[in-house]
N, C-alpha and C positions, 0 to 999 in steps of 0.2 A: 504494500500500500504506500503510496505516495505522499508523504506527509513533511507540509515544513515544521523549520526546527521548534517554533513556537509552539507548535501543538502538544511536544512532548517532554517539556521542561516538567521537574518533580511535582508533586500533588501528593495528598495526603493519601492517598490507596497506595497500597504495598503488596496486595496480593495478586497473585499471577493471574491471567485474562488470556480465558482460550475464544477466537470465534471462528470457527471451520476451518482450523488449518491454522490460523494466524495464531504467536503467541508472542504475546508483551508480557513481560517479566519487569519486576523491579530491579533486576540484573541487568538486565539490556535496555530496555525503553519504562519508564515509567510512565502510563498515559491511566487518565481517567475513561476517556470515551473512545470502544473502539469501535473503527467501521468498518461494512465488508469494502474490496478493492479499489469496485465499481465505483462508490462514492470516495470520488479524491479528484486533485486537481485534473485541471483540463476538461472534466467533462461536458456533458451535452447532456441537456434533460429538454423532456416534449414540452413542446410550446402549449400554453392553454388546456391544462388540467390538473390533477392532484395527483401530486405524484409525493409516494414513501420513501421517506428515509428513515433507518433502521440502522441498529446497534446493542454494542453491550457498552455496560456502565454498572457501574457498583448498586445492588442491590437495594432500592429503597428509596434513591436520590433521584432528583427530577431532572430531567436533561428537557434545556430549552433551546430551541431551533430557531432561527432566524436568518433570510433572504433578502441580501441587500436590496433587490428590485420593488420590494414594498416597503420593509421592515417589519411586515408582522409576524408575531410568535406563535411557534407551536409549542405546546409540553406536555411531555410526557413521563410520566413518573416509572421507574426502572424495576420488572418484573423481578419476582424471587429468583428465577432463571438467570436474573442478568441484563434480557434482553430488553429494547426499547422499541418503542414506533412511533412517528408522527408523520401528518399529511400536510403537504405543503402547499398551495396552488400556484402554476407558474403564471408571466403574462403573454404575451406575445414575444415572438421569436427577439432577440436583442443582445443584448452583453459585450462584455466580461464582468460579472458578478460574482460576489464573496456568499459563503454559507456560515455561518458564526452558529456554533455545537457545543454547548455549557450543560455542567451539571452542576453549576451554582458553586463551587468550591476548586478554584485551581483557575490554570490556564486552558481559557478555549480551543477547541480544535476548529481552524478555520479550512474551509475549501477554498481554493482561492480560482479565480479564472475559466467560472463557470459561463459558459452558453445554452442558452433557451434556442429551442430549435425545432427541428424533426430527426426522430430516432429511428431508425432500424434494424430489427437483430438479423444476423446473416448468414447462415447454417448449412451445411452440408460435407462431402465428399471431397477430394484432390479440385477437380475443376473448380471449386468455392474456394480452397486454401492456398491453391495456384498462386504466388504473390507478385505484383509488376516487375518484381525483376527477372520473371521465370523462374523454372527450378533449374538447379544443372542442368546442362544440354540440352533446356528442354524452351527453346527463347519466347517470347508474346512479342507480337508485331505491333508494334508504335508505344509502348510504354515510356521510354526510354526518354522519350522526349520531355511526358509528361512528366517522368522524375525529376529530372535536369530543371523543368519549369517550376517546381513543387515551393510554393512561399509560406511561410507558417503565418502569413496575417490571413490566407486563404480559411476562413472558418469549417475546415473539413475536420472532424475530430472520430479515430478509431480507438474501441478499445478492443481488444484481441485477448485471449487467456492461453493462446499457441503457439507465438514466437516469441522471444527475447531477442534483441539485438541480434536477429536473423537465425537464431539457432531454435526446432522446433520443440513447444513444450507439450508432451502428453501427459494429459489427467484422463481419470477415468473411476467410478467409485461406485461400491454397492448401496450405498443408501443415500437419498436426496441431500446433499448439501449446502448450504448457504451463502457459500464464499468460494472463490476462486481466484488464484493469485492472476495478476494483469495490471495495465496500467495505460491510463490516456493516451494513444500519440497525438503529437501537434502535426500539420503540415509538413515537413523539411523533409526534403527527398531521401534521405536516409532510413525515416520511418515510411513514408510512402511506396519506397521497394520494396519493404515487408511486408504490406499491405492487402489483400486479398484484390485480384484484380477488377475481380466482377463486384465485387462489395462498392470497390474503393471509386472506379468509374458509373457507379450507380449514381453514388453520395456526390460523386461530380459533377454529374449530371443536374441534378436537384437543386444543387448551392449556386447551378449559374442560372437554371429556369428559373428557381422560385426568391432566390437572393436573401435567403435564410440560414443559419447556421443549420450543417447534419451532422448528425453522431452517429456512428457503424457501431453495432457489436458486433462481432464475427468471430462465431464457435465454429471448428470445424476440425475431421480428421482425415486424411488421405483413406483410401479403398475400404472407409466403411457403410455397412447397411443401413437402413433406414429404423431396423429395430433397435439399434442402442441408442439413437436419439429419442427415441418414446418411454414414458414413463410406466411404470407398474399398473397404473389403472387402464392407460391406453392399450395395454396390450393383452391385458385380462382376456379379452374377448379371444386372442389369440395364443390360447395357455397352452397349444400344441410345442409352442418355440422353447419354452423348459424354462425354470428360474434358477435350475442347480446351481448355477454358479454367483449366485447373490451370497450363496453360503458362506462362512467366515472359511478360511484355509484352503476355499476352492479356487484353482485361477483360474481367473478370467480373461474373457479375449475379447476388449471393446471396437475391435475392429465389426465383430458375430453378436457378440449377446447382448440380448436387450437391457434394454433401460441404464447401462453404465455410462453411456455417455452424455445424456438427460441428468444424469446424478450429477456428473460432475460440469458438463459446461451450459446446461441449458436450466437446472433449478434455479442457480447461485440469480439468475438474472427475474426472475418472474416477479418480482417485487418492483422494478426496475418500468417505468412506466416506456410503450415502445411506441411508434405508431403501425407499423404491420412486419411483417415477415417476407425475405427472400431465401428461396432454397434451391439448391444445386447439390442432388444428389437423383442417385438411380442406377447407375452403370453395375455396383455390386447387389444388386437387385434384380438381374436378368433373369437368374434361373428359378425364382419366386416370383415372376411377375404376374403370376394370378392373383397374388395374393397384394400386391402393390397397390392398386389403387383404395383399396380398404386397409392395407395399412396408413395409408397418407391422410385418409379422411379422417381415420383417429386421431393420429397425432397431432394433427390442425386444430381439432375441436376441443382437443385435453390443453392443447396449450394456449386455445384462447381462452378456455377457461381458467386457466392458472394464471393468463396476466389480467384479467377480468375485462376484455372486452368487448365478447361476441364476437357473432360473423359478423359486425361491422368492421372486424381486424384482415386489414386485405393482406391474402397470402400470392404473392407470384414467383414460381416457380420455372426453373429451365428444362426444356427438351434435352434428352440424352443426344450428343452429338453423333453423326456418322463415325464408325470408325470398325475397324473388318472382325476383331473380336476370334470366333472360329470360323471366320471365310466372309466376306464381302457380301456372298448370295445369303449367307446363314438369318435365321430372323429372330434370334434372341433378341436384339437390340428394338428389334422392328415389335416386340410382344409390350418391350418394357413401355416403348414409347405410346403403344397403343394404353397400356393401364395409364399413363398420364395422362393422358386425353378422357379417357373414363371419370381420370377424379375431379377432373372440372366441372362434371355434372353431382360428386356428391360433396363439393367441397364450395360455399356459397362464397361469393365475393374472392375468388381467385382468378388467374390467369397465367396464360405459361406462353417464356419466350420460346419459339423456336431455334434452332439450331442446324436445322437441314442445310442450311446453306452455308455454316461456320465450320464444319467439323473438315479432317480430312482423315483417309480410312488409316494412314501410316502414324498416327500420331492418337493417343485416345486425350491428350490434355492440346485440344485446339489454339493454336499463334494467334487466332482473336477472338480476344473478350472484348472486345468494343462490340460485335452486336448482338450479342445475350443482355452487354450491361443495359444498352442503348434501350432494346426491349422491353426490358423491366421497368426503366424511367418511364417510355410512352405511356406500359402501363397506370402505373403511378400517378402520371400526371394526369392522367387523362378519368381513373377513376377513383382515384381516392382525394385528389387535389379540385377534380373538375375542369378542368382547363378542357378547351375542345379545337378544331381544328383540321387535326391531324387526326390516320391512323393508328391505334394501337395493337389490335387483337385479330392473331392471325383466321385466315381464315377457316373454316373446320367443315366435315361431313356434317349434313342433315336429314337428309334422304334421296330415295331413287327412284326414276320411273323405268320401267323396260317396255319399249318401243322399238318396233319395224327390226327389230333383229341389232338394237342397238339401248345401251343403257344411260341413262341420262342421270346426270349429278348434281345436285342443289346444294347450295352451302349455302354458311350464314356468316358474318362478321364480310364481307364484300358487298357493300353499298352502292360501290362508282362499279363493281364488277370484275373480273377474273383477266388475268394475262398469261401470256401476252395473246394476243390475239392472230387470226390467218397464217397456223401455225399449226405443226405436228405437234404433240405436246411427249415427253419420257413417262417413263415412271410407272404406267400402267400395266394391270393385269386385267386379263375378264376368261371366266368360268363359266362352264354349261354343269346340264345336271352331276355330269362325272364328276364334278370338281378337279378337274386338270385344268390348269392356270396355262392360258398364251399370254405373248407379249402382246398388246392390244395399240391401235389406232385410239388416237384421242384427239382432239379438238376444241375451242370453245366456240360454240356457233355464234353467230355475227348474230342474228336476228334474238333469241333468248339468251345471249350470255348463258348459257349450259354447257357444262362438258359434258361431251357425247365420245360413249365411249364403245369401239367395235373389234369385232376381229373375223376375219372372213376363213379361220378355222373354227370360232363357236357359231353358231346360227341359231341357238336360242340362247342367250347369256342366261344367266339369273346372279352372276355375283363378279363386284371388282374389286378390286385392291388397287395401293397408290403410295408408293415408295415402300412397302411391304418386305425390307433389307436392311441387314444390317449398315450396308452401305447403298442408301439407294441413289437415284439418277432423279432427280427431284429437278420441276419445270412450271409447278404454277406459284403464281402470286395476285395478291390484292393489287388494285391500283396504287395503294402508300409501302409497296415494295414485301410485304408480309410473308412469308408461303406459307402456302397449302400446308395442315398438318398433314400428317399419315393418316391413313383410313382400309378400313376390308367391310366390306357391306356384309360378309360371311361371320358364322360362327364358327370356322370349322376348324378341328385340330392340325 
């Protein structure tokens, strides 16, 4: 935790002070009131609402809170446990603001160089933890610049619990915790390399549309599943996946087992007020992808309940990128992508950036993250902020007609219409009762903007598919550049 020296000059408490990990001793630090990480300089709290701050403090004593941007107090008087709580309200985006944290006897603990703003936690898999400066040998196309431009008056503010000065830190814990070591970065291209790239070009994005301070969390572990970011309740419904290793002396693998990584980097934060969630993950989720898009809706809906805001907390999430996986033609990739497209219908107020057009099959972590991040922002801006205008949401399958020995495709999110047009279109399959798949004729017809889709080996179709690969040959888009998600009009294995 972050604390100047003021904070921890002597006071009358002598006894040792454990909170999740962190310990102040009268041997090392004497402090009265301790907090968890998150609340420490630099940060970033949501503009316009009431947001907790929490702590331990010696049993019995009142700790009084105060916000330079009003000066009004909170207090709260300090649990037999130790622990404390007060609600603060912010005002509109602005700052650099102090937080003044007394328990009436000693020296206060001050936060110093706080911004009101917009928050976002940002979670997932290697493509989420990917940082601007690449991983080894592994480069991102145009970051490099941005680093080199990176000014710390730019009100961009991350906090991260997974790198220190470039080196990665894993946590990971059997039972929900409160704390987790991390620390504000400011702007300066030295923290911006470290920075998660799709996070940190998101939050870029945002500070120059809406000209507000943003604040990233960003939890995240390279190659792991979607069930250890879910907690104990969320996955109840799914007690097939085993808890044996919650057990005390059993080890654990937070890459596979559930709910360790929700212990450790996604509880500590639930106190922590946000304004929605970005997620990139899925790729270690291929070989369970039936079970994917029901595990994603839980997760969403446990974890807008644990920061208390409903499904008016917008989740946007990324499409798994092309990449050949066990063969290019293989369709693991092509199952995962389809359950992401399923959970947009069970997951309210979400969206997902596509990727089809970003991935390459030799590479599984993509050279750009400019447009997943770009994506996310449209989103964002377009439905959680309201700004309008512009495209955001790719366009998707909605239904089919089959006609004259050809099958006809409706979408929805293309308004102005599908492209390109007077054109052979990739990507296509079409099936007769056999279900043997041909490459298929597609088109968008000129008079109903429909894709009409044939093949003059089926002569009565009934089913198509549409980038249906792990690496597919993908050819439509919206008019504001969007593409086509994946789609199979088929159920079939």
């Amino acid at each position: 935790m972050k604390v100047r020296k003021e904070n921890v000059k002597s006071v009358a408490c002598r006894m040792p002070m454990v909170f999740a990990g962190i310990v102040l001793s009268a041997s090392t630090v004497e402090a009265r009131v301790v907090l968890p990480h998150v609340l420490s300089d630099g940060m970033v709290l949501q503009q316009q609402t009431d947001v907790r701050l929490r702590g331990k403090a010696t049993p019995g004593c009142k700790v009084e809170v105060t916000g330079s941007w009003d000066g009004a107090k909170a207090v709260s008087e300090v649990a037999n446990d130790s622990l404390w709580c007060v609600t603060v309200s912010t005002p509109k985006a602005g700052g650099p603001y102090e937080i003044v944290i007394s328990d009436g006897d000693g020296v206060p603990a001050v936060i110093g160089d706080v911004l009101i703003g917009e928050v976002w936690f940002c979670a997932g898999q290697s493509n989420m933890e990917m940082p601007m400066r690449g991983f080894d040998r592994q480069p991102l196309r145009g970051t490099n610049d941005i680093i080199a431009r990176s000014r710390e008056s730019t009100k961009i503010r991350v906090f991260t619990p997974d790198s220190k000065k470039g080196q990665w830190v894993r946590s990971s814990a059997k039972t929900p915790q409160r704390d987790v070591a991390g620390e504000w970065w400011s702007n300066t291209p030295d923290n911006v390399a470290n920075t998660s790239a799709v996070a940190y070009l998101f939050g870029k994005y945002l500070n120059e549309v809406l000209d507000v301070p943003v604040g990233l969390i960003v939890s995240t572990l390279g190659g792991s599943r979607i069930e250890p970011w879910m907690s104990r309740e969320a996955m109840d419904k799914f007690a097939r996946y085993g808890y044996e290793h919650l057990d005390e002396g059993v080890k654990d693998n937070p890459w596979n087992d559930p709910c360790l990584l929700f212990n450790a980097k996604v509880a500590p934060f639930t106190d922590f007020p946000v304004k929605g969630f970005l997620w990139y993950q899925g790729e270690s989720n291929r070989h369970n992808a039936d079970d994917y898009d029901s595990l994603m809706a839980s997760m969403v809906c446990d974890w807008r309940a644990r920061w208390g805001g409903g499904e008016e907390m917008p989740f946007y999430f990324v499409e798994i990128a092309p990449f050949r996986y066990e063969g290019n033609d293989g369709t693991s990739a092509a199952r995962l992508r389809e359950a992401q497209a399923n959970a947009l219908k069970k997951i309210p107020n979400s969206g997902i950036a596509s990727t089809l057009d970003a991935g390459n099959y030799n590479f599984i972590h993509p050279v750009d993250k400019f447009t997943p991040a770009e994506r996310l922002a449209w989103m964002a801006l377009t439905d959680t902020y309201g700004l309008t205008g512009f495209g955001s949401h790719s366009p998707q399958y909605e239904s089919m007609e089959i006609k004259d020995g050809k099958i006809y495709i409706n979408v929805k999110n293309a308004p102005n219409g599908l492209c390109p047009m007077w054109t052979s279109l990739s990507g296509f399959e079409i099936a007769g009762d056999d279900r043997r798949f041909y490459p298929a004729f597609a088109e968008i017809e000129e008079r109903s903007c429909r894709l009409a889709v044939s093949s003059d080996m089926v002569k009565e179709p009934v089913a198509v598919r549409y980038c249906y690969r792990n690496v597919p040959e993908m050819s439509v888009y919206n008019v504001a550049g969007l593409p086509l998600l994946p789609f199979r009009t088929d159920d079939w294995d």
